[in-house]
One Martini backbone bead per residue (centre of mass of N, CA, C, O) as a GRO file, in nm:
protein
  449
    1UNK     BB    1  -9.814   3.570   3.489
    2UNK     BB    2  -9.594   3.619   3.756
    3UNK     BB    3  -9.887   3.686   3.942
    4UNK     BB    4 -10.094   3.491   4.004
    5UNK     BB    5  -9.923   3.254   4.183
    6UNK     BB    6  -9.932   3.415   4.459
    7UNK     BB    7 -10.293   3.359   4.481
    8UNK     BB    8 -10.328   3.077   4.395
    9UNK     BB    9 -10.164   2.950   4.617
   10UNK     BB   10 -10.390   2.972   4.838
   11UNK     BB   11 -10.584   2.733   4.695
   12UNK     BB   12 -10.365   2.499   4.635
   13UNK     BB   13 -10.305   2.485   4.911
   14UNK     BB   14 -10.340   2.301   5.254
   15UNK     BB   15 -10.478   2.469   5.513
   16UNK     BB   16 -10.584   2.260   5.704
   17UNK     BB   17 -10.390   2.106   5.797
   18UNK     BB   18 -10.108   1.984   6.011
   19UNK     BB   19  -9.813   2.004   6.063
   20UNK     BB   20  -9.734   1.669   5.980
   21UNK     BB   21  -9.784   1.726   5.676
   22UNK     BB   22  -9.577   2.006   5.594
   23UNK     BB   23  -9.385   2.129   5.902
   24UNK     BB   24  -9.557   2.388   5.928
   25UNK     BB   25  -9.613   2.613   6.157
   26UNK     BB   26  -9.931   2.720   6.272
   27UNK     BB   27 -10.081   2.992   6.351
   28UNK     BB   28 -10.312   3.231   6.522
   29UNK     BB   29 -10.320   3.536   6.414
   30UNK     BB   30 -10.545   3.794   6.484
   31UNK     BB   31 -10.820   3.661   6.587
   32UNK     BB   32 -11.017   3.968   6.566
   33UNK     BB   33 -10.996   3.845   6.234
   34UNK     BB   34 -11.191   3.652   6.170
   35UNK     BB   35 -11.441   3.855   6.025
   36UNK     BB   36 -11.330   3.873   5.735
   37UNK     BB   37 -11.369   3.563   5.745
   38UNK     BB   38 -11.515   3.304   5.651
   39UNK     BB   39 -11.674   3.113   5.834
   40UNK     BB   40 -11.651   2.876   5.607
   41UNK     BB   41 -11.437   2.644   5.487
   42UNK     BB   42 -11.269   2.665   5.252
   43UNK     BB   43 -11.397   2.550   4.923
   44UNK     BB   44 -11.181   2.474   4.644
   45UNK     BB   45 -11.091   2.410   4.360
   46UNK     BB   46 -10.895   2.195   4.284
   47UNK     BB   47 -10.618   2.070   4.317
   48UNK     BB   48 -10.416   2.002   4.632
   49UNK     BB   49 -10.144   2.086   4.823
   50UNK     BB   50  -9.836   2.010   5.013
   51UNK     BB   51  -9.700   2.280   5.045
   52UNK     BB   52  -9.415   2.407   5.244
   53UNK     BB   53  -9.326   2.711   5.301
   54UNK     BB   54  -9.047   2.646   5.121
   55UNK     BB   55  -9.173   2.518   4.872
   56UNK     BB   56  -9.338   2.789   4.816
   57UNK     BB   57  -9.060   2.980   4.771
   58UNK     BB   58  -8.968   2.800   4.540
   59UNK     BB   59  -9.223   2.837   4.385
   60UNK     BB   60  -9.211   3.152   4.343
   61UNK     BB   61  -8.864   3.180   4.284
   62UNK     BB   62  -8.840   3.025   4.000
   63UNK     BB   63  -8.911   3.228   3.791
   64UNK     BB   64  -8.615   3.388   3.863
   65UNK     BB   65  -8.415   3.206   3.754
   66UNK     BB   66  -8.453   3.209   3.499
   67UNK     BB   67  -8.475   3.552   3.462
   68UNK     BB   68  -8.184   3.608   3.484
   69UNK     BB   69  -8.014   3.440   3.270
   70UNK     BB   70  -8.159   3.624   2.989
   71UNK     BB   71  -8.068   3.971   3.028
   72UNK     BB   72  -7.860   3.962   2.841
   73UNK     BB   73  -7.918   3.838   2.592
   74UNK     BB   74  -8.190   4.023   2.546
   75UNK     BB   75  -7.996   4.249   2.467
   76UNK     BB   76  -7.823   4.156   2.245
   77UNK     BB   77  -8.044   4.068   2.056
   78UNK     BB   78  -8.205   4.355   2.033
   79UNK     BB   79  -7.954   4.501   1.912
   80UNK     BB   80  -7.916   4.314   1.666
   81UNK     BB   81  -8.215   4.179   1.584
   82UNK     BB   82  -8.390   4.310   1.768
   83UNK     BB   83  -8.701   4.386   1.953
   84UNK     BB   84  -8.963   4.297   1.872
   85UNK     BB   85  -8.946   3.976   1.865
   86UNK     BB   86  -8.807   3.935   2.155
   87UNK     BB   87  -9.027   4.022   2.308
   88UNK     BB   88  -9.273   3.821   2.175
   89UNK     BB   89  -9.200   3.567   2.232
   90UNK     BB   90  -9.154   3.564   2.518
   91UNK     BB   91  -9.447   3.583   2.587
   92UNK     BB   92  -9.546   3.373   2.436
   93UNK     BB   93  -9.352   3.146   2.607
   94UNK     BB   94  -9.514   3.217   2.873
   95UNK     BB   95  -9.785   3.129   2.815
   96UNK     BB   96  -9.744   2.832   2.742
   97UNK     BB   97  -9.704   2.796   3.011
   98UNK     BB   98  -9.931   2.883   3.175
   99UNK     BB   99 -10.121   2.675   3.031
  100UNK     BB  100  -9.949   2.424   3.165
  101UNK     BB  101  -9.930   2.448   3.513
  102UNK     BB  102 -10.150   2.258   3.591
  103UNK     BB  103 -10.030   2.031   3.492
  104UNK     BB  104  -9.740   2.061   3.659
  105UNK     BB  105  -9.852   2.008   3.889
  106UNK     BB  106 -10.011   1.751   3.891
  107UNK     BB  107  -9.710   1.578   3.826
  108UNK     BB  108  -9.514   1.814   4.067
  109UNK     BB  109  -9.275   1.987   4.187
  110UNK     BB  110  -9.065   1.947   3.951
  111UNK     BB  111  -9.267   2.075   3.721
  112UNK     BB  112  -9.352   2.306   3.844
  113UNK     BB  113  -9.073   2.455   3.838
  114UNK     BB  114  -9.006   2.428   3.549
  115UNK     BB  115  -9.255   2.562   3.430
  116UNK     BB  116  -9.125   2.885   3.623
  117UNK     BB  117  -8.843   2.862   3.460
  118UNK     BB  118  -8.901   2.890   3.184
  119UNK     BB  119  -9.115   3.132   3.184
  120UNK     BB  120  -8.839   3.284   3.248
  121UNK     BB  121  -8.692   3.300   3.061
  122UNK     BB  122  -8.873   3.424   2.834
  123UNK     BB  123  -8.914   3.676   2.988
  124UNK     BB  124  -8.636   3.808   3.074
  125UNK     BB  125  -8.598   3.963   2.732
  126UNK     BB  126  -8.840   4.188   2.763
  127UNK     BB  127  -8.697   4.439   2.909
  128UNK     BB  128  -8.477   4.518   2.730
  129UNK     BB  129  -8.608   4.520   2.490
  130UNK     BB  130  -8.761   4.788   2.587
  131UNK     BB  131  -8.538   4.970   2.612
  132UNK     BB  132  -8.461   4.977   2.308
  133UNK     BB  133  -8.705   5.108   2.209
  134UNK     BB  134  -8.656   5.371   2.373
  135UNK     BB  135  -8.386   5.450   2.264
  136UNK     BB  136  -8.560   5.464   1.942
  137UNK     BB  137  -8.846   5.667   2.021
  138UNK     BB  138  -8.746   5.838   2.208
  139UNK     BB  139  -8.673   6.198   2.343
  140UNK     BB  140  -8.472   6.293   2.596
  141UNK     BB  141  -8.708   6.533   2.728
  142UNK     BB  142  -8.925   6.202   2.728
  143UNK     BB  143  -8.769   5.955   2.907
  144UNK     BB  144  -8.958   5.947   3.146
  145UNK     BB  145  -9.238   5.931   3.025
  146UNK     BB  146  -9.207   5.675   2.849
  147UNK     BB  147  -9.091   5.468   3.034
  148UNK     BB  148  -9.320   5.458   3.275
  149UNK     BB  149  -9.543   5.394   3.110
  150UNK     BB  150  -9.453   5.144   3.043
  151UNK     BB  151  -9.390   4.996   3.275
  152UNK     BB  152  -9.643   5.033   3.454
  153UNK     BB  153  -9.783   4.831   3.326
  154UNK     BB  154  -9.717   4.626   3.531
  155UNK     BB  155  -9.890   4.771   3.744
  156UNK     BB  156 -10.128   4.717   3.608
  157UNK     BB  157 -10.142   4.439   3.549
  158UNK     BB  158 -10.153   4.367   3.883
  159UNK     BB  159 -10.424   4.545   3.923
  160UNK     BB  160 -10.572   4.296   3.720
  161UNK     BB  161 -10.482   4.040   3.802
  162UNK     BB  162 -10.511   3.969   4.128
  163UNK     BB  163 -10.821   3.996   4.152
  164UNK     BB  164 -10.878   3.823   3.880
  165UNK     BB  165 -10.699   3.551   4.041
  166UNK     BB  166 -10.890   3.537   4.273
  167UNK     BB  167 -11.173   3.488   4.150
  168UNK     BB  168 -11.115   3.241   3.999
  169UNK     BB  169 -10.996   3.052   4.240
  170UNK     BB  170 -11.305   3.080   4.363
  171UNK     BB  171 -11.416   2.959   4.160
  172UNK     BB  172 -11.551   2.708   3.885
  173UNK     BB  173 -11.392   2.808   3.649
  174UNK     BB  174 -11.186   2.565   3.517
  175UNK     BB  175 -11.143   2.443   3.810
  176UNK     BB  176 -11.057   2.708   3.927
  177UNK     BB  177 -10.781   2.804   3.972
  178UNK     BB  178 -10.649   2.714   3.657
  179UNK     BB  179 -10.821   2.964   3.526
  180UNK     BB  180 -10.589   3.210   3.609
  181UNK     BB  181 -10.381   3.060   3.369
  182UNK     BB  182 -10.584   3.024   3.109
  183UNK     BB  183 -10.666   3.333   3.086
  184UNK     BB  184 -10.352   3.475   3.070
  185UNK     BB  185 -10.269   3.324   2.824
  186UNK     BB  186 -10.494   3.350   2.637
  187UNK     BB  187 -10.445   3.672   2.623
  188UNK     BB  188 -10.134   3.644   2.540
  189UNK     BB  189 -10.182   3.546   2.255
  190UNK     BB  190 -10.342   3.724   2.131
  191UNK     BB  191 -10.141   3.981   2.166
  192UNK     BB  192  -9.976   3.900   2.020
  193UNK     BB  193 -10.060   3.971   1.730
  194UNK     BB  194 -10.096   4.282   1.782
  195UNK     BB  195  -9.798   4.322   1.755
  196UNK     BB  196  -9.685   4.143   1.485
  197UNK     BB  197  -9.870   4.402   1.317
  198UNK     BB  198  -9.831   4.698   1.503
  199UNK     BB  199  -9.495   4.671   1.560
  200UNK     BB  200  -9.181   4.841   1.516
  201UNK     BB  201  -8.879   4.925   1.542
  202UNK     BB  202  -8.883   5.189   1.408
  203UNK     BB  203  -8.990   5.510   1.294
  204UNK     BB  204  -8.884   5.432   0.993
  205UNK     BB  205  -9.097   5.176   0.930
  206UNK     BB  206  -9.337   5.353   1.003
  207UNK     BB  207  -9.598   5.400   0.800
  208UNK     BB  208  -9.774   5.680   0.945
  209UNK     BB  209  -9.583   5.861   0.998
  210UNK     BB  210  -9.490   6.138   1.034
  211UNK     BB  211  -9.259   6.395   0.946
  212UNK     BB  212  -9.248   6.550   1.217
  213UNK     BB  213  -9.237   6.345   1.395
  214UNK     BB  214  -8.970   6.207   1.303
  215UNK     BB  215  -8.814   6.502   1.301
  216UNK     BB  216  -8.828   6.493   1.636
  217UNK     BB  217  -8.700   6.224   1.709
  218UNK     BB  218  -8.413   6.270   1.525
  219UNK     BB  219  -8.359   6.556   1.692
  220UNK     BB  220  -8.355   6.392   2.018
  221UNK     BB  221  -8.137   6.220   1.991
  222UNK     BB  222  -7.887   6.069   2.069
  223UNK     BB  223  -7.592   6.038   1.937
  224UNK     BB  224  -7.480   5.783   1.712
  225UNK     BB  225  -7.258   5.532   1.749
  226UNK     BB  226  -7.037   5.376   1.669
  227UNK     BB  227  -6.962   5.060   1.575
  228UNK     BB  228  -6.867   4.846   1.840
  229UNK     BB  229  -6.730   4.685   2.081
  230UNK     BB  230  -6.825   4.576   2.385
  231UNK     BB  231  -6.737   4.743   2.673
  232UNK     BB  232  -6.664   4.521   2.907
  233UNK     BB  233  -6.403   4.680   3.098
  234UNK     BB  234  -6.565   4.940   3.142
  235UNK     BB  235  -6.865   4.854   3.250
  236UNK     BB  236  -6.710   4.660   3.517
  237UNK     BB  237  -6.545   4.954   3.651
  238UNK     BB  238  -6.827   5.106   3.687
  239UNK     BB  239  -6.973   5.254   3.895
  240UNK     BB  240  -7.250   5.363   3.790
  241UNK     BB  241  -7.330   5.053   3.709
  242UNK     BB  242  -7.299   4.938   3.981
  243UNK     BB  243  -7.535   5.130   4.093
  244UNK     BB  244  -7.756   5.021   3.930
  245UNK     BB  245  -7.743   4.750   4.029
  246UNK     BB  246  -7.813   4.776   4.292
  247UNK     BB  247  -8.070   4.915   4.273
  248UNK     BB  248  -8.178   4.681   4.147
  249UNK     BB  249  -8.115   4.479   4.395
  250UNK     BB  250  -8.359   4.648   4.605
  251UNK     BB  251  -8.596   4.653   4.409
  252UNK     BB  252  -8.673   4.363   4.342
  253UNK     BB  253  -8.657   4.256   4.649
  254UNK     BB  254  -8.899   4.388   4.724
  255UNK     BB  255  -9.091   4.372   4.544
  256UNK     BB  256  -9.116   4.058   4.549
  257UNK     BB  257  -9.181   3.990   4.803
  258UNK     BB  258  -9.452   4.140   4.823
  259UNK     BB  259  -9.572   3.984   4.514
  260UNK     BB  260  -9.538   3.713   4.680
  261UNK     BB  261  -9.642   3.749   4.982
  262UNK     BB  262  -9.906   3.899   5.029
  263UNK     BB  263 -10.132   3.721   5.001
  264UNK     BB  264 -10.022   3.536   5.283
  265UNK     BB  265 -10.026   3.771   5.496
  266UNK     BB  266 -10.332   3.845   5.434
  267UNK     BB  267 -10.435   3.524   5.510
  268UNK     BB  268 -10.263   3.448   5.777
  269UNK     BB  269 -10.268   3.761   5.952
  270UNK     BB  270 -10.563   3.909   5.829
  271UNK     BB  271 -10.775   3.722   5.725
  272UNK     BB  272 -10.858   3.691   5.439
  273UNK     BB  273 -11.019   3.644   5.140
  274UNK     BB  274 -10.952   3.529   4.802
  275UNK     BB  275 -11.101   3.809   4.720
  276UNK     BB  276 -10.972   4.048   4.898
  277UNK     BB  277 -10.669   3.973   4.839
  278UNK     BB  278 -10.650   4.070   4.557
  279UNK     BB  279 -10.726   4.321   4.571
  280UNK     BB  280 -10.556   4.463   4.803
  281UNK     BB  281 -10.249   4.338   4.645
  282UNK     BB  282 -10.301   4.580   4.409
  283UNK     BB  283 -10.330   4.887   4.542
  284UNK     BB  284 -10.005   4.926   4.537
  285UNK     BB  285 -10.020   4.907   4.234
  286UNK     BB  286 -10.199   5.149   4.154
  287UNK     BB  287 -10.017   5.367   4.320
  288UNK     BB  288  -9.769   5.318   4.151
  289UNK     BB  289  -9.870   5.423   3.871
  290UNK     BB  290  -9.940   5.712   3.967
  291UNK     BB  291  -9.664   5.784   4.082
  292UNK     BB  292  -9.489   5.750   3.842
  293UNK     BB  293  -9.640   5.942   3.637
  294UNK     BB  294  -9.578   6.192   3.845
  295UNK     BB  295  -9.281   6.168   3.856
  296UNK     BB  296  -9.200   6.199   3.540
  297UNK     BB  297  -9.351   6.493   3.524
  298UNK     BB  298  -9.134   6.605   3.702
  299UNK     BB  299  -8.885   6.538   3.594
  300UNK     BB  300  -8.915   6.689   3.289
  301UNK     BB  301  -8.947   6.958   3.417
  302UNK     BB  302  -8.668   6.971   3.544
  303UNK     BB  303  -8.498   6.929   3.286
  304UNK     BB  304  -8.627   7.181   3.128
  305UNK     BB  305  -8.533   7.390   3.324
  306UNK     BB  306  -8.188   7.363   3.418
  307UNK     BB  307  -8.193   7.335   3.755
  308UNK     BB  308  -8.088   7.029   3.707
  309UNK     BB  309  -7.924   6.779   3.706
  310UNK     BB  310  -7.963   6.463   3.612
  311UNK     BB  311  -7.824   6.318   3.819
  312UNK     BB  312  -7.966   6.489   4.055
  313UNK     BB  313  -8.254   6.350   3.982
  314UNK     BB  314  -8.206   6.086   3.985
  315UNK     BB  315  -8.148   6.047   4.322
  316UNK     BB  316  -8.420   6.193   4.410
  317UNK     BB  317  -8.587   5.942   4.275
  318UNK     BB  318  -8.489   5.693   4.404
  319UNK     BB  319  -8.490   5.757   4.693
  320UNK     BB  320  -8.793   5.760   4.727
  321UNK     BB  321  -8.779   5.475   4.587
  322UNK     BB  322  -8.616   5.340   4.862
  323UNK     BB  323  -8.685   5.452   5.116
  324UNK     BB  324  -9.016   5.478   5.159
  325UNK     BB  325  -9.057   5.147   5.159
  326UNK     BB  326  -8.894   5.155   5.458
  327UNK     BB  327  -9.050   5.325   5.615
  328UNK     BB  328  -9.289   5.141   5.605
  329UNK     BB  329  -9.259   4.838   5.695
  330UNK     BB  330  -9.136   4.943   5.973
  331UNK     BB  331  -9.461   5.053   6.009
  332UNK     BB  332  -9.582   4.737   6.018
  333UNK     BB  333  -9.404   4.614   6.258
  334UNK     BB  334  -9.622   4.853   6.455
  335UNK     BB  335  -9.934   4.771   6.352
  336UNK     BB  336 -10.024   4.497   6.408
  337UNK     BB  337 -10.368   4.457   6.399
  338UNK     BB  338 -10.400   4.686   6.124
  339UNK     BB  339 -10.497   4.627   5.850
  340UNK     BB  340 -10.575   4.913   5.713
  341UNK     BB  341 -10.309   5.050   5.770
  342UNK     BB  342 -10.100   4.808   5.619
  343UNK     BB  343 -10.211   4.875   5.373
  344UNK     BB  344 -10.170   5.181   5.353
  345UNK     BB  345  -9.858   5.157   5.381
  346UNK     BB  346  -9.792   4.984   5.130
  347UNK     BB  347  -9.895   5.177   4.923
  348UNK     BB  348  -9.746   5.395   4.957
  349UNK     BB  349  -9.486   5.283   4.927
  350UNK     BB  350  -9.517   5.151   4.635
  351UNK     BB  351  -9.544   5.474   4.534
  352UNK     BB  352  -9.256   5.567   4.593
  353UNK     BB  353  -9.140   5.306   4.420
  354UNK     BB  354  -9.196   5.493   4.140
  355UNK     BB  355  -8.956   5.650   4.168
  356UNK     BB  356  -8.758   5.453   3.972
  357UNK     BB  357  -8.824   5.501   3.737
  358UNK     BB  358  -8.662   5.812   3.718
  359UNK     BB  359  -8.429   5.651   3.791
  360UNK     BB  360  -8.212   5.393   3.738
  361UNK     BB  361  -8.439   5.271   3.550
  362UNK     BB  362  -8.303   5.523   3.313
  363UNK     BB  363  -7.982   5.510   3.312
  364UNK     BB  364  -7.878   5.383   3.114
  365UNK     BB  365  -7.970   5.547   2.858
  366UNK     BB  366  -7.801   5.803   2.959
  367UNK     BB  367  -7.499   5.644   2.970
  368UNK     BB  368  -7.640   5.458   2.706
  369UNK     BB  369  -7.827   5.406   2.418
  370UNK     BB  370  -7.652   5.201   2.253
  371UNK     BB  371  -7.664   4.988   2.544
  372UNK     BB  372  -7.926   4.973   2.701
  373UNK     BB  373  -8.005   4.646   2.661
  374UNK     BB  374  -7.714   4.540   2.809
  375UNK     BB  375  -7.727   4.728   3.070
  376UNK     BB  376  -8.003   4.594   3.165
  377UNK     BB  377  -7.940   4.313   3.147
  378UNK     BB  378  -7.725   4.356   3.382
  379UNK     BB  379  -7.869   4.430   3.595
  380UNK     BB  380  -8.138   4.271   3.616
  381UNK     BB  381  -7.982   4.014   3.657
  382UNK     BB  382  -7.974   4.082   3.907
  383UNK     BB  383  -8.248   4.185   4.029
  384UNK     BB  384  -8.338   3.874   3.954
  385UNK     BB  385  -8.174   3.742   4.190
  386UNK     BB  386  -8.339   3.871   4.416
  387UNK     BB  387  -8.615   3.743   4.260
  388UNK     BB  388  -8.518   3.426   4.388
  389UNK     BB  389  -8.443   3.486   4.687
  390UNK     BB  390  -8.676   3.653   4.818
  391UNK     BB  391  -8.892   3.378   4.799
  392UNK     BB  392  -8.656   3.177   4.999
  393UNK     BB  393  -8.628   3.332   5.258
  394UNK     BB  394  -8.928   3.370   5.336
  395UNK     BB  395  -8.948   3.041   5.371
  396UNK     BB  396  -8.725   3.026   5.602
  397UNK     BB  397  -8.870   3.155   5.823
  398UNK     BB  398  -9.174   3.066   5.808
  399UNK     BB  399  -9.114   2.765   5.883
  400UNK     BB  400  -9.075   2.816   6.171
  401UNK     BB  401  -9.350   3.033   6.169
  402UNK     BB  402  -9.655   3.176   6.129
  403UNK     BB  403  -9.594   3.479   6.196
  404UNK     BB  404  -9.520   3.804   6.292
  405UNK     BB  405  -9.252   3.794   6.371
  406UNK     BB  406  -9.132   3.652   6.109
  407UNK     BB  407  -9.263   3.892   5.929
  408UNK     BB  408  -9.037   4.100   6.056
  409UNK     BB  409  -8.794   4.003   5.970
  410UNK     BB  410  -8.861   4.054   5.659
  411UNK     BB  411  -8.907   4.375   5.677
  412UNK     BB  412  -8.624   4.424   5.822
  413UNK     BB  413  -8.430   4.326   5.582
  414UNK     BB  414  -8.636   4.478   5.307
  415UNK     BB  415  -8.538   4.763   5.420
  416UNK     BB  416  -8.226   4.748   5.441
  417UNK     BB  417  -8.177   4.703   5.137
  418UNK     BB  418  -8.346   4.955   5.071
  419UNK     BB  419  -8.096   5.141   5.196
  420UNK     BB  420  -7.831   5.063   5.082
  421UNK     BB  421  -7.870   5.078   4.801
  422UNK     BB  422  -7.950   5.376   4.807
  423UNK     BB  423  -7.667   5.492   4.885
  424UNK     BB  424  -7.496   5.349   4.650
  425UNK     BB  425  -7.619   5.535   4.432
  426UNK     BB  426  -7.584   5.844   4.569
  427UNK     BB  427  -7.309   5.825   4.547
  428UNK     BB  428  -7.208   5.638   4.238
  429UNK     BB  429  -7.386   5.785   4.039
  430UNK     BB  430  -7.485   5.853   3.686
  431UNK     BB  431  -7.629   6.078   3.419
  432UNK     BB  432  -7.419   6.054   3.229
  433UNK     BB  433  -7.232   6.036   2.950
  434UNK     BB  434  -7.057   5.792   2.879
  435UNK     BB  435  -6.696   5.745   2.738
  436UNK     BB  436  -6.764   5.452   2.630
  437UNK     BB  437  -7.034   5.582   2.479
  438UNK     BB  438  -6.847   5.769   2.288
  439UNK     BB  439  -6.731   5.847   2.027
  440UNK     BB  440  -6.422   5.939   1.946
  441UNK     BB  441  -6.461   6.202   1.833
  442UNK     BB  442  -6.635   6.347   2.000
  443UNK     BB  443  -6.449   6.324   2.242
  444UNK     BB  444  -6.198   6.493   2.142
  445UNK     BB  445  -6.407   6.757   2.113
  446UNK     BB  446  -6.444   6.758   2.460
  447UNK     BB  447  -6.146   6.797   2.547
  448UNK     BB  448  -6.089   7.060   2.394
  449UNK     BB  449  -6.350   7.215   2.550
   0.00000   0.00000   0.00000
């Protein structure tokens, strides 16, 4: 639900207008791939709006305004009154939210960027929550491969909203555009309901579950942790912590530039058109959620073998996934108007960028089990803060000119970022257990030996 728009943007926005409609200058890039864009000029469904390249930034990068603020809360509620009710709740009023975005557009700009401001609140509770559910349900020697499972769902999500969201915004089904909202709400409402039958707080409570299942899972989970406060001096003091943060805050900054402004690059500089644009804007998560699955399964198999420490397999499974799509980007920056080498480069990357599910993105549950939906929530905050920051920026450049120069300087910085963070990383993570997560006897028994 928080990338339909994206596409469906392509859609809502008037790009017939000139300049003087509303400020954005608009050139002509790779004129001779105007053979992939239909000879006729694109009449969507659904009323059209001037908004322009700052506006449509602003309006892609609202969604993350909300979604920063709720995720240390989402943390903390779900460790404290569990993760289930807390996810589910979530995803519900984002649907809620899905559901009303035509009528918010059509109201003015200020209730559209409300209704994506909501959106983000609600739906930001959901990561931390899933977290704790992890750590809840996992193994230890089972936690990179399940927690990618886990989360690739992102991926695949993306993999069916982009394509069925360009095919519904171009279709005239529920009045074009507004029909790929009502759709991807109205299916996340059903999905709440098998949620609140079929899933369950703890591997205990669950009716089915078998006793061997049961204390498989019981004797392979870290040791449970005394209840006492949560040591916020501790944990923003830990450089290992800061480390999570940082490469959080690289990994969602280029996530989301891509992921919001894939389609506008690909309609604007590659001329494709809206259905074509939607699949096209898939494949690279497509590529990453299977290389997430192929990177878990190394990543456990190297735990196993016990020939190298936890946090340096976490350190090399970041490092492609921040370092890959950074060589790849400044790939795109020297590939000219070669569309199909651009979009090749770009799942690459985006297939690299799956190795940090098994890098930083599970390290919080390494360093703390009993804090992992707090710790997440932390680091989540950042990097949810720069998935608000970077389609304000891109939306900065493009005002100047959509050109393919200015397209350049986007993955020039979001290359850079991808770089800085993944070096502050490796440089100062850990995943081993830390000491204010372990409670007071077994620390003392630890320092004894």
């Amino acid at each position: 639900m928080r990338v339909n728009l994206s596409v469906a943007i392509v859609a809502m926005v008037n790009n017939t207008h000139g300049p003087s409609s509303n400020g954005t200058l608009r050139t002509l890039e790779c004129p001779e791939l105007i053979q992939y864009e239909s000879q006729k000029c694109h009449e969507y469904k659904g009323e059209q709006y001037n908004w322009d390249s700052k506006t449509q930034g602003i309006i892609l990068g609202a969604f993350f305004y909300g979604y920063f603020i709720t995720q240390l809360p989402g943390g903390l509620l779900s460790e404290k009154f569990g993760a289930k009710w807390v996810f589910g709740l979530g995803i519900l009023i984002t649907a809620i939210c899905s559901l009303l975005t035509p009528l918010a557009a059509s109201t003015g700009e200020a209730s559209m960027i409300a209704a994506r401001v909501l959106g983000g609140l609600a739906e930001g509770v959901t990561f931390p929550a899933i977290t704790v559910v992890v750590s809840k349900w996992s193994p230890k020697i089972e936690r990179s491969r399940i927690s990618t499972i886990i989360f690739t769902g992102l991926m695949i999500g993306n993999v069916v909203s982009l394509p069925v969201s360009g095919m519904l915004s171009g279709s005239e089904l529920l009045g074009g555009w507004p029909s790929a909202f009502y759709v991807f709400g109205a299916i996340s409402g059903i999905w709440f309901l098998f949620w609140s039958f079929l899933v369950y707080e703890t591997p205990a409570q669950h009716p089915s579950i078998s006793k061997e299942e049961l204390l498989y899972i019981e004797l392979n989970k870290d040791k449970k942790a005394e209840k006492k406060d949560t040591p916020w001096k501790d944990i923003f003091t830990s450089l290992p912590v800061w480390a999570v943060m940082f490469a959080h805050f690289g990994h969602v900054f280029g996530f989301t530039v891509l992921l919001t402004e894939m389609s506008t690059y690909l309609n604007g500089i590659l001329h494709f058109d809206i259905q074509s644009n939607g699949l096209l804007s898939a494949l690279p998560y497509a590529s990453q959620a299977l290389a997430s699955w192929l990177a878990s399964y190394i990543v456990d198999r190297m735990r196993k073998s016990g020939k190298m420490s936890i946090t340096a397999i976490r350190k090399i499974s970041n490092s492609i996934g921040l370092l890959g799509p950074a060589v790849c980007l400044l790939g795109v920056t020297v590939s000219g108007c070669r569309p199909y080498l651009i979009v090749a480069l770009l799942c690459l990357g985006m297939a690299l960028n799956g190795f940090v599910h098994s890098g930083f993105n599970i390290t919080h549950v390494d360093m703390c089990p009993e804090l992992a939906g707090t710790l997440y929530g932390i680091s989540n905050t950042v990097g949810s803060f720069s998935g608000a920051i970077g389609p304000t920026f891109t939306g900065y450049f493009l005002e100047k000119g959509e050109t393919m120069k200015n397209w350049n300087y986007v993955f020039y910085i979001t290359a850079a970022v991808y770089v800085l963070t993944a070096v502050f990383y490796d440089i100062f993570a850990s995943a081993e257990l830390q000491s204010w997560g372990v409670k007071k006897e077994e620390k003392e028994n630890q320092d004894k030996n």
